[in-house]
TIMI-352953 format. One record per residue (C-alpha): x, y, z; residue in one letter. Coordinates in nm, 3 decimals, padded with zeros to 5 digits. Example, Ala and Ser with C-alpha at 12.3 -4.5 7.8 and 13.67 -1.06 7.14 Angstrom:
BEGIN
> 01.230 | -00.450 | 00.780 | A $
> 01.367 | -00.106 | 00.714 | S $
//
This chain:
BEGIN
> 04.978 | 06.183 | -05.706 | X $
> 05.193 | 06.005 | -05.444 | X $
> 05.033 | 05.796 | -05.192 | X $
> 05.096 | 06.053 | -04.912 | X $
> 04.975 | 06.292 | -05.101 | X $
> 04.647 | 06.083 | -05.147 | X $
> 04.665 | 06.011 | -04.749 | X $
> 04.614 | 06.385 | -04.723 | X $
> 04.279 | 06.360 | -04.864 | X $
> 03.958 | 06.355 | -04.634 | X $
> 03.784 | 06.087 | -04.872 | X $
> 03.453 | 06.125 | -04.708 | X $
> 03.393 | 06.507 | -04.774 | X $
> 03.525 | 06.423 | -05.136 | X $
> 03.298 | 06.198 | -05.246 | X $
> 03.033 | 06.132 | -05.020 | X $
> 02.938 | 06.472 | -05.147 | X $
> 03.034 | 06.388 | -05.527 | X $
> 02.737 | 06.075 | -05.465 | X $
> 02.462 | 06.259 | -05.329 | X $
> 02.465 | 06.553 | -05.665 | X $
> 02.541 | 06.232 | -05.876 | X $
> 02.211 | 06.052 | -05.759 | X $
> 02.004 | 06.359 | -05.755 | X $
> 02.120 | 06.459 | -06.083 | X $
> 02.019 | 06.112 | -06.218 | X $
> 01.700 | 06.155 | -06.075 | X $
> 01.660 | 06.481 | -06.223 | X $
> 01.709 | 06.384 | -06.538 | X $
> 01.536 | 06.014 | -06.592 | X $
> 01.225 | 06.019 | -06.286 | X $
> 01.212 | 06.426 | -06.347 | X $
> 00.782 | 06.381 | -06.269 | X $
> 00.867 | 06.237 | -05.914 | X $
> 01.200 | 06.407 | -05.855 | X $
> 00.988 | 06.762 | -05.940 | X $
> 00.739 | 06.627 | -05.720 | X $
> 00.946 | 06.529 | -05.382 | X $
> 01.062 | 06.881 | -05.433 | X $
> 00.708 | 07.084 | -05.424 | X $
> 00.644 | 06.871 | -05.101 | X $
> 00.999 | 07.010 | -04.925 | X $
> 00.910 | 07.352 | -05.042 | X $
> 00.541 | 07.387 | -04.895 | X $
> 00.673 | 07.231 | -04.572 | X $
> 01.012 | 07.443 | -04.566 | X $
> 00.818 | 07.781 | -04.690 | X $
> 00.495 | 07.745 | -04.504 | X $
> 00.618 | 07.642 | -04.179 | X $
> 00.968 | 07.798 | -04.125 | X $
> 00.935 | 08.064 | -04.343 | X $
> 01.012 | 08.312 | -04.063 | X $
> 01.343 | 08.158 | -03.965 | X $
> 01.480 | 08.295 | -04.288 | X $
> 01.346 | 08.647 | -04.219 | X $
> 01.433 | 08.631 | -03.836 | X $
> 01.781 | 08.535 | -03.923 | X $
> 01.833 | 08.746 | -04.243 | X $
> 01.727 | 09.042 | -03.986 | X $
> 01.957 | 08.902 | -03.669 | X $
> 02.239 | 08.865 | -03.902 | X $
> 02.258 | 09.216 | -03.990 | X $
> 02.189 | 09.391 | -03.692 | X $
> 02.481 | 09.127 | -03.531 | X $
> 02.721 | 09.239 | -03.804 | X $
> 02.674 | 09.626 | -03.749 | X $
> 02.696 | 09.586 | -03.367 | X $
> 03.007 | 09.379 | -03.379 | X $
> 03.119 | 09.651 | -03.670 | X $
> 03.134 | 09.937 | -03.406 | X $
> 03.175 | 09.758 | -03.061 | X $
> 03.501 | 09.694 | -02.884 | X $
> 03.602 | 09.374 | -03.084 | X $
> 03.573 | 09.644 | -03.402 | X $
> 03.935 | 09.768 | -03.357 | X $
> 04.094 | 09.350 | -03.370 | X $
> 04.314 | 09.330 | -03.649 | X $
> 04.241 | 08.985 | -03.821 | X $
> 04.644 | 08.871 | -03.880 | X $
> 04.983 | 08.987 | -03.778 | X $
> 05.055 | 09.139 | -04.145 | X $
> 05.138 | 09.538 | -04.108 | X $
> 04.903 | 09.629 | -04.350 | X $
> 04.642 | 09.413 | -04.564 | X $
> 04.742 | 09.174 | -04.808 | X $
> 04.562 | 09.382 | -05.118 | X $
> 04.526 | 09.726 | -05.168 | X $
> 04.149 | 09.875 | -05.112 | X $
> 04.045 | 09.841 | -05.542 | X $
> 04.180 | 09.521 | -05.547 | X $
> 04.043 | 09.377 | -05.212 | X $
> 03.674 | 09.522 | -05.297 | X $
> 03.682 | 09.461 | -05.663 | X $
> 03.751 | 09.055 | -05.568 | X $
> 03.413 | 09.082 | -05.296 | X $
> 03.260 | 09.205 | -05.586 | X $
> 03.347 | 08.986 | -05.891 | X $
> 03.434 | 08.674 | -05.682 | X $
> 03.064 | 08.591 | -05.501 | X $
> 02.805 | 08.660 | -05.692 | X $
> 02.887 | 08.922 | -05.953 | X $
> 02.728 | 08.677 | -06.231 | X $
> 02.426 | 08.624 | -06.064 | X $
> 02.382 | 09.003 | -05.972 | X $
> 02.411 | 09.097 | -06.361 | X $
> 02.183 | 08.874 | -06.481 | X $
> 01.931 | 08.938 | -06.187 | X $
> 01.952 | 09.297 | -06.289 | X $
> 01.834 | 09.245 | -06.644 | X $
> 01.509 | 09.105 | -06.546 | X $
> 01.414 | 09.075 | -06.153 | X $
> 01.257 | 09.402 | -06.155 | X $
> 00.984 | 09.269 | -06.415 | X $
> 00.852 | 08.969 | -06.181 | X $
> 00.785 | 09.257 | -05.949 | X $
> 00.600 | 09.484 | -06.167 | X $
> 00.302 | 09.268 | -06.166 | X $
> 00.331 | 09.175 | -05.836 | X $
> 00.163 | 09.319 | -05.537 | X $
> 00.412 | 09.396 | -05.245 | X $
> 00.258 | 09.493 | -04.904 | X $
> -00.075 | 09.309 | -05.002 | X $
> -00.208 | 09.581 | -05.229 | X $
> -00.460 | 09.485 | -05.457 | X $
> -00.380 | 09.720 | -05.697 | X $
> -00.147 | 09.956 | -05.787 | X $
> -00.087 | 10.282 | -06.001 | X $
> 00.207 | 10.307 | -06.281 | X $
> 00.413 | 10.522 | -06.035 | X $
> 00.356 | 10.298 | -05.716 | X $
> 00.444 | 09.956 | -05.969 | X $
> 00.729 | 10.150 | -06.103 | X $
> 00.905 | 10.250 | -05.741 | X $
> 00.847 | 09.855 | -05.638 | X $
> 00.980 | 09.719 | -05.946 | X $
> 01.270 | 09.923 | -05.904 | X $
> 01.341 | 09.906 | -05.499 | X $
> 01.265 | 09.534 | -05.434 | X $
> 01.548 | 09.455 | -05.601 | X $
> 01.761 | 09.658 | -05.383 | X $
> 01.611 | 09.472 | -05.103 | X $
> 01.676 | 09.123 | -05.192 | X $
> 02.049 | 09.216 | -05.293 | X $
> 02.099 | 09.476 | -05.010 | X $
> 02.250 | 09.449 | -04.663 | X $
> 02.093 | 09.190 | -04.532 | X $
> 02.262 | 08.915 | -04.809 | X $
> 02.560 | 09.105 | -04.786 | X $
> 02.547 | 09.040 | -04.450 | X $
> 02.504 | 08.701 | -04.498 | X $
> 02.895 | 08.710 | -04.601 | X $
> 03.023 | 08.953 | -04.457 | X $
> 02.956 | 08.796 | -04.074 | X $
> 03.070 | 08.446 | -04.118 | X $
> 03.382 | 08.588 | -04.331 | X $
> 03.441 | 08.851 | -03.992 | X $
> 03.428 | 08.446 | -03.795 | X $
> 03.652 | 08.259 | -04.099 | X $
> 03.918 | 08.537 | -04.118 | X $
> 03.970 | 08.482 | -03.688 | X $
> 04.013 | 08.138 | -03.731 | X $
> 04.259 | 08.156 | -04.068 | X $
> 04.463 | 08.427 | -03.971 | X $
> 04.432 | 08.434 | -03.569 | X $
> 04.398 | 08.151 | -03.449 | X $
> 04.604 | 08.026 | -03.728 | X $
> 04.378 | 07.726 | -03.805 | X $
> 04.510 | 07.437 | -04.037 | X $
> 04.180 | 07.293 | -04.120 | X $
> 03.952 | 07.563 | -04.301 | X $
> 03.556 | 07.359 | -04.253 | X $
> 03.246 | 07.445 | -04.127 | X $
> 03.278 | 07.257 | -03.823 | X $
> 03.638 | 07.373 | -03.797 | X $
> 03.465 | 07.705 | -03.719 | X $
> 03.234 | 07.573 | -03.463 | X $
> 03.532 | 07.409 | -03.227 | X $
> 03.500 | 07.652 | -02.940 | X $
> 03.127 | 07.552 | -02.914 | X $
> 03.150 | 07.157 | -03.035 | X $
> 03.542 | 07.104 | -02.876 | X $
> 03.636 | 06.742 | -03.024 | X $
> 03.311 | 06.653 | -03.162 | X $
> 03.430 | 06.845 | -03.457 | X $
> 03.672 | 06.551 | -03.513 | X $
> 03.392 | 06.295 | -03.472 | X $
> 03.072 | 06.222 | -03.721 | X $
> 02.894 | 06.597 | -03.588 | X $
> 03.161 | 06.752 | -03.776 | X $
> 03.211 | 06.521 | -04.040 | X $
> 02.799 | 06.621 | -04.129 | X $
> 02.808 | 06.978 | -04.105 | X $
> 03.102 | 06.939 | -04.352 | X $
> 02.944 | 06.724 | -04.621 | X $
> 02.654 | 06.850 | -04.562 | X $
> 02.793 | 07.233 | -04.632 | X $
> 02.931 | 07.114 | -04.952 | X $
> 02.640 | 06.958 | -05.087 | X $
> 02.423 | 07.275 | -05.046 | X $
> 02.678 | 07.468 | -05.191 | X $
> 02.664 | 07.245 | -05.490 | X $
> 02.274 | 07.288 | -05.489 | X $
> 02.355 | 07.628 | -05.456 | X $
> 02.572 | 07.675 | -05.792 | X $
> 02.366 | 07.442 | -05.948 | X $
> 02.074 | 07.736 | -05.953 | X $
> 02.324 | 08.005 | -06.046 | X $
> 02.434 | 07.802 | -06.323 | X $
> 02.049 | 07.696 | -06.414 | X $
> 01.907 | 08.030 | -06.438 | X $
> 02.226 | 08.225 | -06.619 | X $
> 02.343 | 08.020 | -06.901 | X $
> 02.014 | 08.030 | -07.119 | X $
> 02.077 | 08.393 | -07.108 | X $
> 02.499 | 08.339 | -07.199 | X $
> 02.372 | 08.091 | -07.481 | X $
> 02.096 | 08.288 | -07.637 | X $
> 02.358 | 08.581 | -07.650 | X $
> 02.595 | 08.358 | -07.838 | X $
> 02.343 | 08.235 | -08.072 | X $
> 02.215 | 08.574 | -08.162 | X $
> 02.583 | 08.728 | -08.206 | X $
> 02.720 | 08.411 | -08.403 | X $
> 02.352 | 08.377 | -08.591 | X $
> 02.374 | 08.009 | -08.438 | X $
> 02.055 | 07.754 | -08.323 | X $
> 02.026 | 07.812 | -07.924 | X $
> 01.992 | 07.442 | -07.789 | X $
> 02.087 | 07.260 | -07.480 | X $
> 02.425 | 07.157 | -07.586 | X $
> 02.497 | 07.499 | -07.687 | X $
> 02.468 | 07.543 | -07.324 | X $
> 02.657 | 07.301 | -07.177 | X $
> 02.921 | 07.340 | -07.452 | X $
> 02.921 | 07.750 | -07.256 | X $
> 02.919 | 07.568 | -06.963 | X $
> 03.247 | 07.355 | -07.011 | X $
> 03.414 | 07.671 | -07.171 | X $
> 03.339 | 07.841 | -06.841 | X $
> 03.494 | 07.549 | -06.657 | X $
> 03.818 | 07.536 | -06.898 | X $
> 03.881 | 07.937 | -06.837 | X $
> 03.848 | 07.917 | -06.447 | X $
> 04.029 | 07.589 | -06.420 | X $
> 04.315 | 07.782 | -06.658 | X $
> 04.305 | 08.039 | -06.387 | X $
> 04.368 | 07.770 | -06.101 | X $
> 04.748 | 07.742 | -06.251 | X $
> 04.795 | 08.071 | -06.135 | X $
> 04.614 | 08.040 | -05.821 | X $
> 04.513 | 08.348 | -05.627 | X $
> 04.705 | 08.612 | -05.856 | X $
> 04.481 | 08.480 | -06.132 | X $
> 04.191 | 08.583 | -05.879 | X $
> 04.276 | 08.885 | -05.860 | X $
> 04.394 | 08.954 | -06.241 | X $
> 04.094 | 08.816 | -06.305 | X $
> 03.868 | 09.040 | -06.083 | X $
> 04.029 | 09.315 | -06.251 | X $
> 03.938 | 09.221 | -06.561 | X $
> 03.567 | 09.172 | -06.439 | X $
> 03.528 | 09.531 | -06.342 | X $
> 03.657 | 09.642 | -06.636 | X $
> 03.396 | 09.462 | -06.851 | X $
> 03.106 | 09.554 | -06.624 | X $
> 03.211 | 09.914 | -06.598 | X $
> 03.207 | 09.920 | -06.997 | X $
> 02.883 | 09.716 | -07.006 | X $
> 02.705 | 10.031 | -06.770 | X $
> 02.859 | 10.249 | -06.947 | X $
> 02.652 | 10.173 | -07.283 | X $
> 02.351 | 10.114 | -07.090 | X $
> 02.349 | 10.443 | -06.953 | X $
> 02.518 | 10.672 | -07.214 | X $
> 02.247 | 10.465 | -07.474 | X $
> 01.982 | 10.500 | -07.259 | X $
> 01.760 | 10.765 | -07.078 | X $
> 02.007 | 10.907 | -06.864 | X $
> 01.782 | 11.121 | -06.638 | X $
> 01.514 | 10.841 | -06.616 | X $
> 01.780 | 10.655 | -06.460 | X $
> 01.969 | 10.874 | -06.255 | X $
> 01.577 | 10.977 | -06.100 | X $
> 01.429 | 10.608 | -06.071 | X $
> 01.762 | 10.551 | -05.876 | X $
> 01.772 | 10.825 | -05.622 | X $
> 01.355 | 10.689 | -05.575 | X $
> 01.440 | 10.348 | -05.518 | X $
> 01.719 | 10.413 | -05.247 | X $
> 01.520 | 10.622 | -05.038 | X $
> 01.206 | 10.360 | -05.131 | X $
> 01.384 | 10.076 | -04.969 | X $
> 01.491 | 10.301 | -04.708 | X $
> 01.154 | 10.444 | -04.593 | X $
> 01.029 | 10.098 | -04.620 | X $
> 01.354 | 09.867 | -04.493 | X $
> 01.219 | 09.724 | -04.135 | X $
> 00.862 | 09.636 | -04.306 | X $
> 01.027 | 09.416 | -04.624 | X $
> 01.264 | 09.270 | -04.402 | X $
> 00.962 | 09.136 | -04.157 | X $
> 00.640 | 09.114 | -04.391 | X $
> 00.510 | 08.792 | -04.403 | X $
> 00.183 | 08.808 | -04.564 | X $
> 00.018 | 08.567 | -04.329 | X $
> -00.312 | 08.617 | -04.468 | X $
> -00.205 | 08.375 | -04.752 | X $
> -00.275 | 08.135 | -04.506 | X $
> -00.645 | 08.131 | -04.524 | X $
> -00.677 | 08.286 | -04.915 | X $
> -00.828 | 08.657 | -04.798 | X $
> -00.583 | 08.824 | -05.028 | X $
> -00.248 | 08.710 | -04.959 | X $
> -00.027 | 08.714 | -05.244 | X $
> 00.275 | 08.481 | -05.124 | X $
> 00.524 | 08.754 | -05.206 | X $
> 00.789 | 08.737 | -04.958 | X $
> 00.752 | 08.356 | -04.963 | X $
> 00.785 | 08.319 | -05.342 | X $
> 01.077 | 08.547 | -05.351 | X $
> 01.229 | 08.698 | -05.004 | X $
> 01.251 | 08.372 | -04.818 | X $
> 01.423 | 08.209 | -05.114 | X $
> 01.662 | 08.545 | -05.222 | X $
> 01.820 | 08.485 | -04.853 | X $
> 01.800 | 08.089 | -04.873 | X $
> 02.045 | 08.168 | -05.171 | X $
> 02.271 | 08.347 | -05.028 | X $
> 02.294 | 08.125 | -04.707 | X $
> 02.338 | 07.866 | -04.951 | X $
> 02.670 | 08.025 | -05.059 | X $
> 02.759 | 08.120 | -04.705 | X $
> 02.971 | 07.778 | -04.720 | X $
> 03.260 | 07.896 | -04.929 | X $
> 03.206 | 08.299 | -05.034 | X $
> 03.296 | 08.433 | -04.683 | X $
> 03.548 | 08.185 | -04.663 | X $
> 03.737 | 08.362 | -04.983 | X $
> 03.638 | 08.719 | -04.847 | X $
> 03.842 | 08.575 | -04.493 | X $
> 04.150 | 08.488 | -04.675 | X $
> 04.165 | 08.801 | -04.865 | X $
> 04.085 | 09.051 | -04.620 | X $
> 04.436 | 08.947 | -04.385 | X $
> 04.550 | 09.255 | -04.219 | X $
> 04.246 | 09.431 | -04.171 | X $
> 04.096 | 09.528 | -03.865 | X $
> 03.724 | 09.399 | -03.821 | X $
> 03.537 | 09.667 | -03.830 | X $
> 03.736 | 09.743 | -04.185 | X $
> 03.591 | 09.425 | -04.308 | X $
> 03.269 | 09.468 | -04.200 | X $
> 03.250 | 09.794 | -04.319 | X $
> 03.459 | 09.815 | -04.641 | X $
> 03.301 | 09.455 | -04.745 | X $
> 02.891 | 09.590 | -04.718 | X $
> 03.016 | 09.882 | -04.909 | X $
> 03.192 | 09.690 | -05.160 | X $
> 02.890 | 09.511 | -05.269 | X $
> 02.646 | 09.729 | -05.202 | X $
> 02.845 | 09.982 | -05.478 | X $
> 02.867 | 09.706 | -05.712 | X $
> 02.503 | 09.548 | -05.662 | X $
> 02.322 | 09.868 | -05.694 | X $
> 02.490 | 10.010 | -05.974 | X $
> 02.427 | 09.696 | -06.149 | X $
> 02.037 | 09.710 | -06.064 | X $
> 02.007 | 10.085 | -06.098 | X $
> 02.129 | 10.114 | -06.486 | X $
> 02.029 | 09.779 | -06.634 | X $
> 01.690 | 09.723 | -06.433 | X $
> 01.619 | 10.054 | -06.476 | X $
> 01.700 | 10.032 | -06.863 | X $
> 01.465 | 09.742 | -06.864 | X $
> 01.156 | 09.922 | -06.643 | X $
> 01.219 | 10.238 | -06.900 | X $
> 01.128 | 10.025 | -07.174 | X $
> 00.800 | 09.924 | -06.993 | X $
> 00.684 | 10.200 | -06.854 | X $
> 00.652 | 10.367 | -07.129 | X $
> 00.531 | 10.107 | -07.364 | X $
> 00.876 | 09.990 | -07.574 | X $
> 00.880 | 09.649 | -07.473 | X $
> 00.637 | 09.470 | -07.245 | X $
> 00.909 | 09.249 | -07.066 | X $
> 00.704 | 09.206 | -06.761 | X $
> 00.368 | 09.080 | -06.951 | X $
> 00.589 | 08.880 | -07.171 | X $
> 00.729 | 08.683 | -06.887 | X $
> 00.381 | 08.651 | -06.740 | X $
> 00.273 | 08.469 | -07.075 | X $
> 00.547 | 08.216 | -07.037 | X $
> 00.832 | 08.360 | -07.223 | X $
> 01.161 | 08.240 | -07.106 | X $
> 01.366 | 08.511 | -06.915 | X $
> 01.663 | 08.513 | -07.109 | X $
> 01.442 | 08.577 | -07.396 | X $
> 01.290 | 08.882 | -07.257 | X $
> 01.656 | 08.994 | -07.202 | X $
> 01.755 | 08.997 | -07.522 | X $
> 01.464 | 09.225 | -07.644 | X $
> 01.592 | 09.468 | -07.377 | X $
> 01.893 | 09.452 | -07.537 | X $
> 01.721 | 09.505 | -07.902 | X $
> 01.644 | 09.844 | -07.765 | X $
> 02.036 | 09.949 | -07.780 | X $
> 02.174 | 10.103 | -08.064 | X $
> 02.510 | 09.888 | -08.036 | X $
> 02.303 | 09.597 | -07.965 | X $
> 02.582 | 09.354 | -08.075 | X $
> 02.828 | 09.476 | -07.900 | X $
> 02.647 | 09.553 | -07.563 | X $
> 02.627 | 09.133 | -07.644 | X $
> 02.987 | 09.052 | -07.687 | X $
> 03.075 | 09.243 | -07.400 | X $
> 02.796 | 09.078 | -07.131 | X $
> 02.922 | 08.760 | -07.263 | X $
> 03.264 | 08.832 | -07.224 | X $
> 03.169 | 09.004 | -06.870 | X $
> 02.972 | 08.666 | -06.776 | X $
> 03.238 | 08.467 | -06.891 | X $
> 03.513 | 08.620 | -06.655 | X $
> 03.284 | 08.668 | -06.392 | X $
> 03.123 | 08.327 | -06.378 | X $
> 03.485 | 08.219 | -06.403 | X $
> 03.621 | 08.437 | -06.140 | X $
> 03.293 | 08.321 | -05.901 | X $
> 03.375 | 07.974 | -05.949 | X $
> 03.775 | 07.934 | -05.965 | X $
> 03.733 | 08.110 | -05.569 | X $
> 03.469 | 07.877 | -05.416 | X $
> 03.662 | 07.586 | -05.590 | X $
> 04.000 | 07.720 | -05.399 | X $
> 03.751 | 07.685 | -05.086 | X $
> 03.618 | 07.369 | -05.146 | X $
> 03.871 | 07.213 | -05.223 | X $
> 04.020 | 07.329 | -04.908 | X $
> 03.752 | 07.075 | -04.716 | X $
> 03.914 | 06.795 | -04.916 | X $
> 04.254 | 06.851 | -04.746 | X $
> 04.313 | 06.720 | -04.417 | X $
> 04.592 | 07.017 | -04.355 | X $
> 04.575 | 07.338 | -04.494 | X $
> 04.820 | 07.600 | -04.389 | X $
> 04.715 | 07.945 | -04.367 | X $
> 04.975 | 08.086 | -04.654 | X $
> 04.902 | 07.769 | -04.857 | X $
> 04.631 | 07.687 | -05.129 | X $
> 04.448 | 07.334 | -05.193 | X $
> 04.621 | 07.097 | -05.464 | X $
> 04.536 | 07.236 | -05.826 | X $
> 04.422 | 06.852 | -05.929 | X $
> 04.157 | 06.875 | -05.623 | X $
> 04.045 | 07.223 | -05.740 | X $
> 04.031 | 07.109 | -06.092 | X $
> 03.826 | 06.777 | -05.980 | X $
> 03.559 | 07.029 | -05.785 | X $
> 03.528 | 07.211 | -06.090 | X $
> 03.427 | 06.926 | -06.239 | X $
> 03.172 | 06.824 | -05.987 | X $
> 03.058 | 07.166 | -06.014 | X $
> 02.912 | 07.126 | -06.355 | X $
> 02.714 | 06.816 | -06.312 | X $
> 02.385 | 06.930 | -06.154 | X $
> 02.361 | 07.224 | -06.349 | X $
> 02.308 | 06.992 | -06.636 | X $
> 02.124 | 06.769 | -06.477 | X $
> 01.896 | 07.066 | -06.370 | X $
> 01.888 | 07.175 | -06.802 | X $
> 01.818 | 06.831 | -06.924 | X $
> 01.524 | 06.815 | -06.690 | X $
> 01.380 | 07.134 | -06.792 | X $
> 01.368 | 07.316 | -06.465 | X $
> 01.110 | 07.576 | -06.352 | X $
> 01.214 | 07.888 | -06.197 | X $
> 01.008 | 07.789 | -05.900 | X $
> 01.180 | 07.418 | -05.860 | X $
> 01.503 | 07.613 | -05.868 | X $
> 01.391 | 07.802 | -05.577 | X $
> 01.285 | 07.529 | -05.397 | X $
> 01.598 | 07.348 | -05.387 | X $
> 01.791 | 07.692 | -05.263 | X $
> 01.554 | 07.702 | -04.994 | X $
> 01.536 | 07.306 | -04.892 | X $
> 01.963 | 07.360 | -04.825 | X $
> 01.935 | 07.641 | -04.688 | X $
> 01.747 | 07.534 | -04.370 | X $
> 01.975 | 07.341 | -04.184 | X $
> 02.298 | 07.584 | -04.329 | X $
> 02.103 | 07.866 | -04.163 | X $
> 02.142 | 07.669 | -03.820 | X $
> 02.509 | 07.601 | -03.894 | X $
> 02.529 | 07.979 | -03.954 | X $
> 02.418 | 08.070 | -03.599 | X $
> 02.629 | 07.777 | -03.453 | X $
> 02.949 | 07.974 | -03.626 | X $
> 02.853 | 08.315 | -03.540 | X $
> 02.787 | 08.192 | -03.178 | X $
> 03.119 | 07.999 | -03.168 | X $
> 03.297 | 08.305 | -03.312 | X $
> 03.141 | 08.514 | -03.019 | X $
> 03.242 | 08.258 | -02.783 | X $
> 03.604 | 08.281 | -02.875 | X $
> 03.690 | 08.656 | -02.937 | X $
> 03.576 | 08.694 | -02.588 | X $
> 03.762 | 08.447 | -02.428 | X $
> 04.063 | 08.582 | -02.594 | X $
> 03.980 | 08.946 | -02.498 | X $
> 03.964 | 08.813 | -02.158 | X $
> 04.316 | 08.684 | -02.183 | X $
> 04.450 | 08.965 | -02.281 | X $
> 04.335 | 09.199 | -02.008 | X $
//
């Protein structure tokens, strides 16, 4: 790299960022006590104090993005392009596969069983039927509208400033000019930015965390191997190596790539449902829809504040709610960003719109057929996945014996590795196209960052997650550290949505 080239480089969101995970992950793994610790601390002040923030702006976010959806700003076509830059399959299959597609199939497999135990809505007890229609609809909740939302918005904001405005720096704080003017340019801007990518990092670093146990028991029971920590990392780097292949081709890798996602998932459903109880499935479904739609505006605002004082409370929405939209805000750095660039040429209420569907079609087909595979098994006494993850079995465990249940057991296997494999890859080669975008100075609207920057973040990418297995992280630390960078994200968030509002009007203005 010439030395204009590495002139073009904003240093300070490269590696200011690149230190913080670096000491944190060196914290994690040799003071892990104290580290695990500082962390309980931030998540009984962040949880217990400002827990409603999340839910306030989980709620505001939505209602914002339907409004805007079907007002008068609907009809504004985001770019000059005659008609959008992918075709409809191609566009939603990338919203799909190119957030959190990974995530979504592995939460599918198992989420359903922390809530079969649990006790939504501060019942003390439950029947089989009333545990069965929570188990299956929370779920459905916490991967719903309202995180979809959580893209969707700040994409609707992104996609203004890329392809309107025709923007040449694509940040955070870039986003925020109308409100901040030149203080973008100054140390206010330069924060939001580094501080964007570091909980983005923190972010990944749970996705990764949680997922790959399940990737590398699946290998080791396929290839009859030992499962061990460096059998994960080795999946790890293999995941890096196929997504930084795919950065030589840039976004038409993307987009090959997303293709080949849906094809994998579509065959993984299909042998969950055609080898499984077809009409249990198709029924539990249909419940659990209308389930979280009888009950939508009381999940999205129940707080349980009687946990408070200990007369019953049960933490619920705390323990997993408050963090499910902490993790997606978390990923609100570089996701919409993506969906912004690909959706040129559509109109926003097409965006909007076409981009909740998109994932909604995806996410609840996912949790439909595999959780409901899974609650099958335990309602009717196959496999106790729900007590054996209240006894301390690990979750990727429990999600093999699911898969034990199969006829084709090994090849249901190959193909969710394979499926995790390209999706994981296809997740991760578009946020590294984003963030590496925060590293250049100038980015033009039909350019893409430098591959060796893009290759470097997917690098960086890797080292918490490690850091994170070698420390022997609990589900609940994980949490905690979604939630702990989500806070201040979530007050970027309404700085960008405001600063969007702020501008579209004044435009509109012009133009009359």
């Amino acid at each position: 790299m010439n030395r204009k080239k590495w002139n073009e480089i904003d240093w300070g969101i490269t590696l200011v960022p690149l230190g913080i995970i670096i000491l944190i992950s060196i914290a994690l793994m040799w003071i892990p006590e104290k580290a695990q610790k500082v962390i309980r601390c931030f998540n009984n002040f962040f949880v217990n104090e400002f827990g409603f923030f999340y839910m306030l702006l989980g709620l505001g976010i939505l209602i914002v993005a339907i409004w805007l959806a079907f007002s008068k700003y609907g009809n504004v076509s985001l770019g000059t392009v005659e008609k959008p830059r992918y075709g409809n399959f191609r566009w939603g299959a990338m919203i799909f596969t190119s957030t959190m597609a990974a995530d979504i199939l592995y939460w599918s497999l198992v989420e359903w069983a922390y809530y079969y135990e649990s006790t939504p809505f501060g019942a003390e007890q439950m029947t089989l039927a009333e545990k069965q229609d929570m188990a299956s609809a929370y779920p459905l909740f916490h991967w719903g509208p309202i995180p979809w939302a959580f893209y969707i918005l700040p994409a609707v904001a992104y996609a203004y400033m890329i392809h309107v405005k025709k923007r040449n720096r694509q940040t955070l704080s870039e986003a925020c000019r109308s409100t901040l003017g030149n203080c973008v340019n100054r140390w206010q801007g330069r924060f939001i930015d580094i501080f964007a990518v570091v909980g983005l990092l923190a972010g990944t670093a749970t996705t990764f965390s949680l997922a790959t146990p399940l990737l590398s028991g699946a290998v080791a029971k396929v290839f009859q191997v030992k499962e061990t920590k460096f059998l994960s990392i080795l999946i790890l780097f293999i995941i890096g190596i196929v997504f930084m292949a795919a950065v030589l081709w840039g976004m038409k890798a993307i987009a090959h790539l997303a293709s080949i996602c849906v094809g994998l998932f579509v065959i993984l459903v299909g042998i969950f449902f055609f080898c499984g109880p077809k009409v249990y499935l198709i029924e539990t479904g249909i419940t659990a829809i209308g389930t979280v739609v009888q009950n939508f505006v009381h999940m999205a605002t129940w707080m349980d504040p009687l946990r408070l004082s200990g007369d019953g409370g049960t933490g619920f929405p705390q323990t997993w709610t408050i963090f499910y939209w902490a993790y997606w805000i978390a990923w609100f750095v570089a996701t919409p960003f993506f969906i912004a660039r690909i959706s040129e040429g559509r109109t926003i209420k097409q965006t909007i719109l076409g981009g909740l569907s998109c994932g909604l079609l995806g996410t609840y087909t996912s949790f439909l057929i595999f959780g409901g595979f899974g609650l099958y098994q335990q309602t009717h006494g196959i496999v106790d996945v729900a007590g054996d993850l209240a006894a301390g079995e690990s979750p990727s465990a429990v999600i093999l014996q699911v898969f034990d249940q199969l006829p084709i057991t090994e090849i249901a296997l190959v193909v969710l590795i394979l499926a995790m494999i390209a999706f994981y890859a296809s997740t991760f080669d578009a946020i590294t196209l984003v963030v590496a975008g925060y590293s250049e100075k100038k980015v033009e609207q039909a350019e893409e960052p430098r591959k060796e920057l893009r290759i470097f973040w997917a690098f960086v990418f890797l080292l918490l997650p490690i850091a994170l297995m070698f420390s022997e992280s609990t589900l609940s630390m994980l949490q905690t550290i979604s939630i702990i960078a989500a806070f201040p994200l979530g007050l970027i968030m309404i700085l960008i949505v405001y600063s969007f509002f702020k501008e579209i009007k004044a435009d509109s203005t012009k133009r009359i």
